[in-house]
C-alpha positions, 0 to 999 in steps of 0.5 A: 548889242552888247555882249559877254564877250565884249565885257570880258574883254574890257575887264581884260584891258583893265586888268591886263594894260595891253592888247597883247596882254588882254588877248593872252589872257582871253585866248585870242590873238592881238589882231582878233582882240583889236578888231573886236574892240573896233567893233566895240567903239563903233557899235558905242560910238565912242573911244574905250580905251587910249594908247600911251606909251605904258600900254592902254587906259580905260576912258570914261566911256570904258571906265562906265562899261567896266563897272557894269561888267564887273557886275554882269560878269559876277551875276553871270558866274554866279548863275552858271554855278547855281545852275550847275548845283542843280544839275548835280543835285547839290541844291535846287528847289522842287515844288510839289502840289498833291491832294490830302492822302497823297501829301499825308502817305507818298510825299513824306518817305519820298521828300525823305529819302530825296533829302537824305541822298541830296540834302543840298535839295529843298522841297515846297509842297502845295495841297490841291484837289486834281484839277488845281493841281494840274493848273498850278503845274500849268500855271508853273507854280509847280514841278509835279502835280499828284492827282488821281482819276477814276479807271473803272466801274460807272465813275470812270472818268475819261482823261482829258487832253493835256499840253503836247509837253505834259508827261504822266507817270503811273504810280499806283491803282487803289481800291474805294471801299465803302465804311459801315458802322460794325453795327450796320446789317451789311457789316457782315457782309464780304462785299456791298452792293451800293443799292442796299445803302440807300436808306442810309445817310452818307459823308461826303468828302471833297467836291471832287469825291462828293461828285464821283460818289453821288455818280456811283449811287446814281448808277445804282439807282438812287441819290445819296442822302448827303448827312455830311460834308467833310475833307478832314478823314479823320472825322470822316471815320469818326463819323462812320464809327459812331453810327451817324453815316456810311462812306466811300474811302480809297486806299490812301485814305486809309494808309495815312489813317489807319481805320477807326475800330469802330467801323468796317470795311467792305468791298463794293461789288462794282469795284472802282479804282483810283489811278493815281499819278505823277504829272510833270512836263518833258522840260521839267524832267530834264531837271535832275531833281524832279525826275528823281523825286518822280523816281522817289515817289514811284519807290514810295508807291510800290512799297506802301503798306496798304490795308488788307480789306477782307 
């Protein structure tokens, strides 16, 4: 086969006209730049160069060889400096994969701040629920994927296996409270208990938060009375705020919607949790640029500003 070596050495003999010359330039001896070329011919079955009295030229064989190793050889050196800017943060592409609250309340800062300290960096985001996410960082469709999962109370979730090369980092626990109309009876309440909702219609949000909903009020004794369906937070509020239902919203939620003045928040008294967290692999992490946007999100997650529920 072939190899970089035997490339640099043709381009050695075409620039240089002479073994000697060519081993100079090459950091070799004449003797080992001899044999290399003999390897060479024979692995090609043909002459590459001939000798004249004005030192060596490229035959057509070498001549062929040449205009291809000029081109790996410029590819490669190309290569190797783009990989390079990567590793020094001075370019590179990170992608990453969040669900809705996420992209609207971590992702912005923390692309910022990543982008004002390596501006050479350029960032995709993709949105997705959890579970997408999580396949299109298996997929390799992206670097990091920002999911969440339920740590307590009846809608716990268990975490399910992961690759051997998958890594998690935590980076922030939030409360799911419930949203009441300020005209509801509860709404002067500290806490709720899901079991006194029952009578009430319900907004569901994503499947993913439609499925742990219908899990909580399950473990309180009833079946929600789904009203509506909608992923967009900002008409879920609207909803709750006009008296046309109640809701479960996390913390995140509320960071990248400030609430309605017409609706109340209140604890739930089983108190669920979300964990959210930054998945990636060992491979991955060991590109300076997604490690350091995983650092950044962390920043971002210990510094947001979340609203006080009373």
């Amino acid at each position: 086969m072939i190899e970089i070596k035997h490339l640099r050495l043709v381009r050695a003999l075409a620039e240089h006209g002479s073994l000697s010359a060519a081993a100079r330039a090459l950091g070799y001896s004449q003797p080992a730049v001899t044999q290399q070329l003999q390897r060479l011919e024979a692995l090609l079955e043909t002459p590459l160069i001939t000798r004249t009295t004005r030192g060596v030229h490229l035959t057509g064989a070498g001549d062929v060889l040449l205009k291809h190793a000029t081109s790996v050889l410029s590819t490669m050196s190309l290569a190797q400096a783009e990989v390079e800017a990567v590793a020094g943060l001075r370019s590179g592409r990170v992608r990453v994969a969040a669900f809705p609250s996420a992209a609207a309340t971590l992702i912005p800062p923390a692309f910022a701040a990543m982008t004002r300290e390596h501006p050479g960096i350029l960032f995709t985001l993709l949105e997705a629920l959890p579970d997408q996410a999580l396949q299109i960082l298996r997929n390799g469709d992206c670097d990091i994927a920002l999911v969440y999962r339920y740590t307590n109370g009846p809608d716990a979730t268990e975490p399910a296996p992961t690759p051997a090369d998958e890594v998690t980092t935590g980076l922030l626990e939030e409360n799911v409270h419930v949203a009441l109309p300020a005209s509801h009876p509860a709404a002067i309440r500290r806490t709720v208990r899901l079991d006194e909702l029952r009578d009430d219609h319900w907004i569901a949000g994503c499947p993913s938060c439609r499925g742990n909903l219908v899990k909580l009020c399950s473990h309180a004794g009833f079946d929600p009375n789904i009203a509506f369906d909608t992923d967009d937070y900002v008409a879920l509020q609207g909803l709750v705020a006009a008296g046309l239902g109640v809701a479960l919203v996390p913390d995140l939620m509320l960071a990248a919607v400030r609430p309605d003045p017409g609706l109340v928040l209140k604890r739930i008294s089983t108190a669920p949790m979300r964990t959210i967290r930054a998945v990636s692999s060992a491979s991955l992490l060991r590109v300076p640029g997604v490690a350091q946007t995983v650092d950044a999100l962390g920043v971002v997650a210990r510094d947001l500003d979340l609203v006080h529920v009373a």
